[in-house]
N, C-alpha and C positions, 0 to 999 in steps of 0.2 A: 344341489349336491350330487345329483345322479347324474346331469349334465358332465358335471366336473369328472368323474369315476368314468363316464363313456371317453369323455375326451384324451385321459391318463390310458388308460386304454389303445387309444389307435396310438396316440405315440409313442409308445410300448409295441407296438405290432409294427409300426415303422421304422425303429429302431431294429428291429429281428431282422426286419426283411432287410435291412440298410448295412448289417454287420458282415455279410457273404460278399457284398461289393465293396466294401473299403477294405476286407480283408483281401481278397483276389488283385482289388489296387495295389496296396502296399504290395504285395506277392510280383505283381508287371515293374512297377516301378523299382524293385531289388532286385530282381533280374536286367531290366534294364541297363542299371549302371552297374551291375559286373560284367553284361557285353560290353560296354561303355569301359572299364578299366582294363579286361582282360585285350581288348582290340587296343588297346593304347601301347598296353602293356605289350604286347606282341609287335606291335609295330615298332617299339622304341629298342626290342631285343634281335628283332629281323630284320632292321632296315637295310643292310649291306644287302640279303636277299631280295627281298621289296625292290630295291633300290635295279638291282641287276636284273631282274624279268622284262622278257624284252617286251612284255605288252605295257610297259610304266612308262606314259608318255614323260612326266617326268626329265627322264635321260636327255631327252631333246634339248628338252630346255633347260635346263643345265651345260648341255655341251653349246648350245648358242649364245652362253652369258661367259662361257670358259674356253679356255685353250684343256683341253687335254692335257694331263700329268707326263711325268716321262720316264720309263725305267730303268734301272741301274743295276750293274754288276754288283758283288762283294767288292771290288774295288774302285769303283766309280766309272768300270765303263759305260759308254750310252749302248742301252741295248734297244730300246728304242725311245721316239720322240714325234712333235706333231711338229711340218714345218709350214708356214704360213708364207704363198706366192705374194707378189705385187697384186695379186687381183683379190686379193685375200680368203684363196682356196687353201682349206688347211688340209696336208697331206702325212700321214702317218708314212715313218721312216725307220726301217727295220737296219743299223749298219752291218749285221754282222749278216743279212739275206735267212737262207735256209740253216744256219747255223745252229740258228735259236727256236726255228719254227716253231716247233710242236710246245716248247719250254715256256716260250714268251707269248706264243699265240698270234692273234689276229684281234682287229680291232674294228674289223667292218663286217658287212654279210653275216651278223652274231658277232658273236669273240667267241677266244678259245685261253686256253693258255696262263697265264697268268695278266696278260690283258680283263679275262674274263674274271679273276678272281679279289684281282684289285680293283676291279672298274668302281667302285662307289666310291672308293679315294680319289680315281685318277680322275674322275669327273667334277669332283667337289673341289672349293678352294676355300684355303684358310685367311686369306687376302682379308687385311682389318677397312675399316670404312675409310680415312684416309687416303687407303692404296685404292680401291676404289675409287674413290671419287676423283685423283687424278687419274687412275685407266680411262673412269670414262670423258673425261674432256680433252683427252685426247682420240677420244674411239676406238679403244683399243678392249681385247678381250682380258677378263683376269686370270691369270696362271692357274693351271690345276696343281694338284698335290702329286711327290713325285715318290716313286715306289721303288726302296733299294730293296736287295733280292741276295740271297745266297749263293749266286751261283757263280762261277770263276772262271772264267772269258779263257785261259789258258789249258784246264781239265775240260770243258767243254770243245776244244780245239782239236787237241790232242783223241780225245775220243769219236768226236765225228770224223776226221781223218783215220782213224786205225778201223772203225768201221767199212770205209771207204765206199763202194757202189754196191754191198750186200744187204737185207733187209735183215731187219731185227732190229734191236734194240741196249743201249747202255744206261746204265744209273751210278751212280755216282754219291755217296751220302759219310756223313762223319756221323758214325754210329753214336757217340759219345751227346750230341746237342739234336740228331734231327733232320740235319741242316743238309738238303740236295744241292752237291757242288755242281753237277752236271746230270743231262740226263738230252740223252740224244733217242732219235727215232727215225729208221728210214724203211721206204723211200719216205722224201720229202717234200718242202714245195719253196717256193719265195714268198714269205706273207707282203713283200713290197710290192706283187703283181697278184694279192689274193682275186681282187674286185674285176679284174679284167678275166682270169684264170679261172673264177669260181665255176662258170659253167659247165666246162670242159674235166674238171677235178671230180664233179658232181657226176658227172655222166662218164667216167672210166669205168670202163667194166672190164680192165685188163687181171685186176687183181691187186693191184700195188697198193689200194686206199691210202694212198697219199696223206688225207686229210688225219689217218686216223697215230693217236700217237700210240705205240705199240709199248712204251715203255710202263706205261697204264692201263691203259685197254685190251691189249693186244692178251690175247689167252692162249697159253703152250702146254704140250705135255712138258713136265718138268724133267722127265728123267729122271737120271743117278743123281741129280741136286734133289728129290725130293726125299733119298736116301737118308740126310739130314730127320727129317719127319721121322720115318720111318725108325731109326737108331733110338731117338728120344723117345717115340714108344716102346719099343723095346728096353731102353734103361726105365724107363718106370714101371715097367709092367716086370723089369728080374732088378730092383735095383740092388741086390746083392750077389747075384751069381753073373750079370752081364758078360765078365770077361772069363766067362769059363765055358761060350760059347765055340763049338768047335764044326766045320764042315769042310767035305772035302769036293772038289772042285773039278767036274770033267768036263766044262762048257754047257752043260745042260741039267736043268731038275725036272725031275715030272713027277706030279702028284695027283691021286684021283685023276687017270686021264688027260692032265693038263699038264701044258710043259713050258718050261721060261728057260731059251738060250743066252746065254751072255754074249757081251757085243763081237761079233763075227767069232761066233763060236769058242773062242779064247776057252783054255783051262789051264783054271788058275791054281790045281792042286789042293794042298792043304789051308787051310785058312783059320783063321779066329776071326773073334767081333772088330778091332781096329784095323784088319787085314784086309777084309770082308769092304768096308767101306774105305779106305784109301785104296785100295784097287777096284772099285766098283765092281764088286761079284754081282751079277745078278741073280745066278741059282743061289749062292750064299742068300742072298737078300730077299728071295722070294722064299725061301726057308725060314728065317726069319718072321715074315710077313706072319708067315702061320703059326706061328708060334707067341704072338701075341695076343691078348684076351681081347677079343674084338669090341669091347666096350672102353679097354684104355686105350685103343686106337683109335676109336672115334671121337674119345675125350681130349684127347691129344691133339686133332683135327680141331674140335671145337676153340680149344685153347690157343693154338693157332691162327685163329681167325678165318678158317673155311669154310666158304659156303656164307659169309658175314660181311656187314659193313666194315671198310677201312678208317680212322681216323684220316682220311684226304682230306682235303680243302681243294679235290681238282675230279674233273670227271676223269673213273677206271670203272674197269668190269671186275666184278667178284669171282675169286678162283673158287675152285669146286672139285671137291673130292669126300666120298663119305663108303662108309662100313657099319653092317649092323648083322643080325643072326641070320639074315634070309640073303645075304651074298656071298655066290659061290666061291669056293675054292681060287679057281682062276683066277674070279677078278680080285679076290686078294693079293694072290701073286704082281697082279699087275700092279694094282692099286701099291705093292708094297715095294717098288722099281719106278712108281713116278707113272706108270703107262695106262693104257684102256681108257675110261671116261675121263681121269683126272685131269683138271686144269689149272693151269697158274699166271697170276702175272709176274714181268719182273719188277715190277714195282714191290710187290709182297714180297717176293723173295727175297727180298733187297732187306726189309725189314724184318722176317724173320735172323737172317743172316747178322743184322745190327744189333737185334736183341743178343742173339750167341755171343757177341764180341762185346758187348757192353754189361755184361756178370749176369746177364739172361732181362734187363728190363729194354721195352725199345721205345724209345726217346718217338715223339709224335713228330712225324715225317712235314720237312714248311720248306718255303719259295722265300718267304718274304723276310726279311727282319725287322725294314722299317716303312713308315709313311713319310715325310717331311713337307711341311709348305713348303709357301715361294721363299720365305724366309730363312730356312734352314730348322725351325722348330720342328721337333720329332711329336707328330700326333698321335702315332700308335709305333709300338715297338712290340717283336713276337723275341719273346725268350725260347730258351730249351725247355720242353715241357714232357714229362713224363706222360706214356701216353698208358701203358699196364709192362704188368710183369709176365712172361710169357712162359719160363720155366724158371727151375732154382740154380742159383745160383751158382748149385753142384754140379748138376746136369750141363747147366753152358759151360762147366770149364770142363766136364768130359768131352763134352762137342768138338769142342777148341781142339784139346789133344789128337782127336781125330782128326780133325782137319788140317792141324799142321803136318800128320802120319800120310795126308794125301799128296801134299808138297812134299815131303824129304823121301818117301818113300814107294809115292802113289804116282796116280792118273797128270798131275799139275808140276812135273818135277821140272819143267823150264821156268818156273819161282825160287828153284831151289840155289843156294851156294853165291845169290846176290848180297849186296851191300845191304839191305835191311830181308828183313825175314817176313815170310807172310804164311798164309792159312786159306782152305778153302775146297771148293766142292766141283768136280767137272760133272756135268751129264750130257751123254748122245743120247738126244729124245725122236724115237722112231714114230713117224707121223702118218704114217700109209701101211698097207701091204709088204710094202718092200724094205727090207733090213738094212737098204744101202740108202735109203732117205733118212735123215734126222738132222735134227737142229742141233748146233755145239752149244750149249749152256756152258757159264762160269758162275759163280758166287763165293766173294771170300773177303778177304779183310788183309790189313798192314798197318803197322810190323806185329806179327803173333804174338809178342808178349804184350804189346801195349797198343791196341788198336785204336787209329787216327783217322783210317779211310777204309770205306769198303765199297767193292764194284760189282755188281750186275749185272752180267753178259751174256745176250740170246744172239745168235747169228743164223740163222734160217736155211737150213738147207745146206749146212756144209760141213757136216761131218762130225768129226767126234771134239768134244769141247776139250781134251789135251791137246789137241793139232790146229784149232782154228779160235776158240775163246781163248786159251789162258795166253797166247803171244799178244791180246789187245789187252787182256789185263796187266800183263809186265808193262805196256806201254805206258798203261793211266799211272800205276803207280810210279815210276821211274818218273813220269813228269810229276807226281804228287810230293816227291822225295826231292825233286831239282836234279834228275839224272841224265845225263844226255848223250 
């Protein structure tokens, strides 16, 4: 009996000491397979990323079992393609050259462009076992998936020609879906000669960075386009007294010590709020500046998206501009005319400008619309997608107002007294010391009561955006209208 009682005993004592390792088990093994679901899960939800890293050997072999996809206009032009010699060297074929650079990218030495953004399609094919099995008895490769695109082989024409040999950049977007019709960057390159060209591109140290697309990346002082910004906090921060704004105008303000001249000194007189920004006052506007509560202008920055990720689907730089209690005087002024640290792209711009014109929400900016096989089956298709609401509704049709006040009355009046109507924002953004450097900015939209098309123009170094951007913007739109 006492046998018995010692032996119930230890295993009772083995059982204690046995409950801390099957618990700690169980414990490995459910961690486990939630690394086990959560890697699955992640990789079923990232694979286009996965897919696209260029360390994923992968890619290779997929492109040795495939021909490469081929890109497409909005219309069905070839923008580009892979084409396969008698010795069966397959060479990627750009027909439009430098046209499309920076837009459609590159497809060798990395990708760039929209090569890089579709590459997990344009590499995969949807080719059933059938088509297979006759590709390969005859040795041949199976087709990639082919990527149609947004974009409009004739606004992209028309815009890289009005551009012509100056640097900067054009965008091109229908506010209403999203959708980039065009989107030009110079200088630029031939992605037809990237592989022979790359080392020479890589080692310029002229200044032109050729490689880089300015239309995204490219970071400006905005100017009197960020004047926009600056109006909308202003309307939030009076939204009852805003048009009872009044200042008068001698070409110069100065406050605490610090002073903001309007461009080449101009005085503009008397002014109000709608006056004020269709004739781009800068003393009005740095007056202004101080006169909003510096926590709804920094809200108003945030809400705007500065200093923040873009809804892109494409590599840009983040614009940058911000206000709090401990920034002086000055750089308010500045900050509130577009100038001193602020940066912007015209990509963003492009997008602020589409939310104004679309009753204040902006449609999430895309390349793509579709995938299709070799068969003509659509494997993914990109809708218009809401991407946020940027102000209300009330606010973008005061914008609006203003901005058509900048055409019939302002800075932009070579838009004005055309066959349709349009709206929009000039700035000369001074970049140096020197008051005679700045880049011409544009931003605006068409026709002003019901907007279709809006364009975003930086031209680098040439002056005031009334005199050198809005003659490229009449051009886009007049080809957007069919006007000739």
């Amino acid at each position: 009996m006492e046998n018995l009682k010692q032996e119930t005993k230890q295993k009772n004592k083995k059982k204690i000491r046995s409950y801390p390792i099957i618990v700690l088990s169980v414990f490995y093994v459910g961690l486990f397979c939630a690394m086990l679901v959560y890697i699955c899960y992640y990789s079923a939800a990232n694979k286009v990323v996965l897919m696209s890293n260029s360390y994923n050997t992968r890619q290779q072999i997929l492109l040795d079992q495939n021909i490469r996809g081929s890109i497409y206009s909005r219309n069905g032009d070839v923008l580009a393609y892979t084409q396969t010699g008698e010795d069966g060297k397959e060479t990627r074929v750009y027909p439009y050259g430098s046209e499309f650079a920076h837009v459609v990218g590159y497809a060798s030495n990395g990708k760039a462009g929209i090569e890089a953004a579709a590459n997990y399609y344009l590499i995969n094919t949807s080719a059933d076992l059938p088509s297979k099995v006759a590709l390969d008895a005859k040795g041949q490769k199976y087709p990639g998936n082919d990527c149609y695109t947004t974009l409009d082989v004739n606004l992209q024409e028309v815009a890289y020609n009005a551009l012509s040999a100056r640097k900067g950049a054009i965008v091109v977007s229908d506010p209403r879906t999203g959708e980039i019709l065009a989107m030009v960057s110079k200088p630029d390159f031939d992605p037809n000669t990237i592989q022979t060209e790359w080392d020479r591109l890589l080692a310029d140290t002229s200044g032109d960075a050729q490689l880089l697309n300015r239309a995204t990346q490219g970071l400006y002082p905005p100017g009197s386009t960020f004047k926009i910004v600056t109006a909308l906090a202003y309307i939030k921060d009076h939204p009852e007294d805003y048009n009872d704004y009044r200042f008068s105008c001698s070409g110069k303000f100065t406050y605490e010590d610090e002073s903001i001249s309007c461009y080449h000194g101009q005085s503009h007189g008397s002014e109000d709020f709608v006056k004020s920004f269709a004739e781009s006052c800068n003393s009005s506007f740095a007056n202004i500046g101080l006169q909003i509560n510096r926590q709804t202008f920094s809200s108003t920055l945030n809400s705007l998206m500065f200093n923040k990720d873009l809804p892109l689907d494409m590599l840009y730089s983040k614009s940058s501009a911000g206000i709090n209690i401990t920034t002086s005087y000055g750089d308010v002024m500045q900050l509130a005319i577009g100038q001193g640290s602020t940066s912007m792209s015209p990509i963003h711009l492009n997008m602020i400008t589409c939310a104004i014109a679309n009753d204040g929400v902006m449609m999430k900016p895309h390349l793509v619309t579709e995938i299709k096989g070799y068969d003509g089956k659509v494997i993914k298709a990109n809708t218009a997608e809401e991407s946020k609401r940027l102000m209300t509704s009330s606010q973008s049709e005061i914008l609006r107002s203003m901005m058509e006040a900048v055409v019939n009355e302002g800075t932009a009046s070579k838009l004005k007294g055309l066959s349709y109507t349009a709206a929009g924002k000039t700035g000369s953004a001074e970049f140096n010391s020197s008051t005679s450097d700045s880049h011409a900015w544009f931003t605006g939209y068409a026709p002003a009561e019901d907007p279709q098309v809006c364009v975003t123009i930086i031209v680098e170094n040439a002056g005031s955006g009334g005199s050198y951007a809005v003659p490229i913007a009449k051009r886009i739109f007049d080809a957007y209208f069919g006007i000739w």
